[in-house]
C-alpha positions as CSV (number, residue, x, y, z in Angstrom):
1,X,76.4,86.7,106.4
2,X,79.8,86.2,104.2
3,X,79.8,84.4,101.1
4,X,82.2,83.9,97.8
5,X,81.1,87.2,96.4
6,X,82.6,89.4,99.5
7,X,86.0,90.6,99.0
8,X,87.9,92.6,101.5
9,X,88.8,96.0,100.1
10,X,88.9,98.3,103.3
11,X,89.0,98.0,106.8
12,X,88.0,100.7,108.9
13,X,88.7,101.2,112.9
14,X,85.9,104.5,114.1
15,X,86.5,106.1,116.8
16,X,90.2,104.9,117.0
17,X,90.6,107.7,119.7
18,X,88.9,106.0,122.3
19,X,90.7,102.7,122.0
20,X,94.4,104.4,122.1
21,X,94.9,104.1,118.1
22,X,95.2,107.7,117.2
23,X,98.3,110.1,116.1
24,X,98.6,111.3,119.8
25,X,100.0,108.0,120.8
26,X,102.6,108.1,118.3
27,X,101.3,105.0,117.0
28,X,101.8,103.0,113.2
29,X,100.1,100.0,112.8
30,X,101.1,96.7,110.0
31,X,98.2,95.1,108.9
32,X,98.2,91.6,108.0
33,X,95.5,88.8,106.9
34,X,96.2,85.6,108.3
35,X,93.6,82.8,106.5
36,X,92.3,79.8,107.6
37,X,94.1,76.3,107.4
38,X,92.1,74.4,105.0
39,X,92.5,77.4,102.1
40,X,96.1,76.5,102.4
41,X,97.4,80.3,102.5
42,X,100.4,82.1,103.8
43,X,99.7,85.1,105.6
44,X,99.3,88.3,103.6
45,X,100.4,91.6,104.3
46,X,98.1,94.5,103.8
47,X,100.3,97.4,104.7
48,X,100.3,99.9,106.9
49,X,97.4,101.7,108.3
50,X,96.8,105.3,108.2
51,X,95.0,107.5,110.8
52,X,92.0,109.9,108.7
53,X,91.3,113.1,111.3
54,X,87.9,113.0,109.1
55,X,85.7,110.5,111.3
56,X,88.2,109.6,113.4
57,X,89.5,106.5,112.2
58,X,92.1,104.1,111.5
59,X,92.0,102.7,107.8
60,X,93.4,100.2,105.8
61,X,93.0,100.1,101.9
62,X,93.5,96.7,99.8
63,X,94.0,96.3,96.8
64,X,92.1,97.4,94.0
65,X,89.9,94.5,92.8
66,X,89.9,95.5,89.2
67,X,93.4,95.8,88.9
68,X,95.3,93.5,86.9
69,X,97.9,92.4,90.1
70,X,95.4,92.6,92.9
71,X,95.2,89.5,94.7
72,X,91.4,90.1,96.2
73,X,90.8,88.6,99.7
74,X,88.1,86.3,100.0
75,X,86.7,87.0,103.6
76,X,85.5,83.4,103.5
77,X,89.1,82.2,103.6
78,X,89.9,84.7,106.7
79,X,90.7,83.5,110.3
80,X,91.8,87.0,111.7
81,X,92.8,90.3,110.8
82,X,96.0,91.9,112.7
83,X,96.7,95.5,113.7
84,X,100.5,95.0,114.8
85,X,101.6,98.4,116.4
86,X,105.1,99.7,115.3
């Protein structure tokens, strides 16, 4: 269950091999947060995602929390979370 104290740090994707999101394919992906309408918020970018051979997976890091420009994402404000291939 979500609630105000979970924040979105990392998003990982295992076994991206098997659903075609590896370095074989060639492959980037833009990742981008898009919230839900009541919290009022534009879209935010989270970079790009980098394959890790170690566990074979796609992985996304946000922000650091503790740092003094992070803008932590509350996962109670998301609607979806987009891999947008490049």
């Amino acid at each position: 269950m979500i609630n105000n104290n979970d924040l979105l740090n990392k998003i990982e994707i295992y076994d991206a091999t098997t659903f075609g999101m590896d370095l074989a394919t060639g492959a980037t992906y833009t990742v981008s947060v898009n919230f839900v309408e009541t919290s009022k918020k534009k879209a935010q970018s989270l970079g790009t995602a980098k394959w890790a051979d170690k566990g074979d997976k796609l992985e996304i890091q946000g922000d650091n929390v503790f740092m003094d420009k992070s803008a932590p994402i509350d996962l109670t404000e998301v609607d979806t979370i987009v891999f947008t291939k490049s």
